[in-house]
C-alpha positions as CSV (number, residue, x, y, z in Angstrom):
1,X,2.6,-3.4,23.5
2,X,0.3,-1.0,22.0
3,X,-3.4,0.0,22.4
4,X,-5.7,-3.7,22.8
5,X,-8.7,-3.8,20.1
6,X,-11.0,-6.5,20.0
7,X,-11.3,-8.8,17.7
8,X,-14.6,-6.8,16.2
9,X,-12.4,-3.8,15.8
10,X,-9.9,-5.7,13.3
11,X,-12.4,-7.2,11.7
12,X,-13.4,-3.7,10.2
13,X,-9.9,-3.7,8.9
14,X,-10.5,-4.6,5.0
15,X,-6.6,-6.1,4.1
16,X,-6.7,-6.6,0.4
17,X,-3.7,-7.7,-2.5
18,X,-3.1,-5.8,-5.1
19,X,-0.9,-5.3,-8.3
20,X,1.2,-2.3,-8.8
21,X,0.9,-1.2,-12.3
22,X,2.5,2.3,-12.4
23,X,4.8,4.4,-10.2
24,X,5.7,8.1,-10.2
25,X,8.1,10.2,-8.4
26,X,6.5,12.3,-5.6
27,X,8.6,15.6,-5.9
28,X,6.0,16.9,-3.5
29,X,6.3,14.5,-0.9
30,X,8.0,16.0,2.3
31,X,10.2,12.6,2.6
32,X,11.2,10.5,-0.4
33,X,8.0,8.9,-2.0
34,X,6.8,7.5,-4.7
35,X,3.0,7.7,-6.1
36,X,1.7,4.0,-6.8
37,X,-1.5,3.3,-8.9
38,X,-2.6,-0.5,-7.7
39,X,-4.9,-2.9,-9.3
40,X,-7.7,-4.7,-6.6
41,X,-9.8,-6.1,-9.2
42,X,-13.6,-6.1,-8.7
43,X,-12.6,-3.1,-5.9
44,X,-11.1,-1.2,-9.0
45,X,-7.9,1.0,-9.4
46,X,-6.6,2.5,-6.6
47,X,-3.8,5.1,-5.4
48,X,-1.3,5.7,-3.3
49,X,1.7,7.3,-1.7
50,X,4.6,5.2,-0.1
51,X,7.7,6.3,1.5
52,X,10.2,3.4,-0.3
53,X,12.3,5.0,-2.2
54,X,15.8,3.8,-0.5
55,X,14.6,-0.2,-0.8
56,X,12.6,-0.4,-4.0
57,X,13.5,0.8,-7.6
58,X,10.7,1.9,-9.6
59,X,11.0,-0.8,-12.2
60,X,11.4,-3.2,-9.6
61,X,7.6,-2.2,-8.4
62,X,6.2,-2.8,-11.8
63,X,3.7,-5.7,-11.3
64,X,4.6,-6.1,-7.8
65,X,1.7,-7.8,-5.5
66,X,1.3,-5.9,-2.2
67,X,-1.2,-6.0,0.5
68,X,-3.0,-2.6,1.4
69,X,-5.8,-1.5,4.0
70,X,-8.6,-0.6,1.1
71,X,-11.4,0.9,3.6
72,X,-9.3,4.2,5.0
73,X,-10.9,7.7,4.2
74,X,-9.2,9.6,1.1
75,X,-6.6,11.5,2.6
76,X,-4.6,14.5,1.1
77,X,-1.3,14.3,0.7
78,X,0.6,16.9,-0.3
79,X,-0.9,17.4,-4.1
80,X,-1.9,13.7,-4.2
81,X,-5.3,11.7,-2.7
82,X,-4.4,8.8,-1.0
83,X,-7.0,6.0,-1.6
84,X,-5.5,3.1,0.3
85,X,-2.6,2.3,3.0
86,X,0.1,-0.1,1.5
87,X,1.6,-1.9,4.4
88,X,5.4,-2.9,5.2
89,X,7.5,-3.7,8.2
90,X,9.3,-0.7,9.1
91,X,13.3,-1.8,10.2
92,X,16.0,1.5,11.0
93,X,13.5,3.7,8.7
94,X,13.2,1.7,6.0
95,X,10.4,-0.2,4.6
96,X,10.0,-3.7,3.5
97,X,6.7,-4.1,1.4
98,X,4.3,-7.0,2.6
99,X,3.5,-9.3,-0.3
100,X,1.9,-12.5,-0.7
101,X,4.8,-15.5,-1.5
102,X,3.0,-16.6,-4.7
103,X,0.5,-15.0,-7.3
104,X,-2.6,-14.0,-6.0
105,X,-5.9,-12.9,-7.8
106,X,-6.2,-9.0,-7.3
107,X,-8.4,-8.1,-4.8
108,X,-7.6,-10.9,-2.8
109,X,-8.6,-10.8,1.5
110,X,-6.1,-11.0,3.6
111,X,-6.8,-12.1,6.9
C-alpha cells in the first residue's frame, strides 16, 4: 500500500466530469500525448495533456465524459499549461480513461 491520508486530506481532492470537446496531437510531449480541451460547466473550459495515444483514437475522444482532479496548480508541460489531471487506471503502460457509465451533467462531483 501506499502513503495513508486521512479522510480530510481526500476530501481536498475536487474529482469533477467533464466533456472532451477537442484533441490535438502533442508533438512536444516527451511520450506520446495528446492535448485535451474539456468542458466542466459552471467551472468553465479546461486543458490538458494525457499520455493515451496507444488506447484511444482522437475521434473516438470527441464528446467523451471523463473524470479529472480540477483543483491542481497549472503546471507546464512541455509548451502546453496543464489546468487539470484526467484520471485512468494504468495496466502494462497503458491507460484506460475513468468515465461515468451514463451521461452526466458537466461539472458533475465525483466522490
Amino acid at each position: 500500500m501506499e502513503k495513508i491520508i486521512t479522510f480530510e486530506d481526500f476530501t481536498k481532492i475536487d474529482l469533477r466530469v467533464g466533456t472532451i470537446i477537442e484533441i490535438n496531437d502533442f508533438p512536444n510531449a516527451k511520450k506520446p500525448a495528446y492535448q485535451l480541451t474539456i468542458d466542466f460547466g459552471d467551472l468553465g473550459i479546461k486543458k490538458s495533456s494525457a499520455q493515451i495515444t496507444t488506447l484511444y483514437k482522437k475521434e473516438d475522444l470527441i464528446k467523451k465524459q471523463i473524470v479529472a482532479v480540477v483543483n491542481f496548480p497549472k503546471k507546464q508541460i512541455a509548451m502546453f499549461m496543464s489546468e487539470c489531471l484526467v484520471m485512468g487506471a494504468v495496466k502494462q503502460n497503458d491507460v484506460y480513461l475513468l468515465s461515468p457509465e451514463t451521461s452526466v451533467k458537466n461539472g458533475s462531483v465525483v466522490n
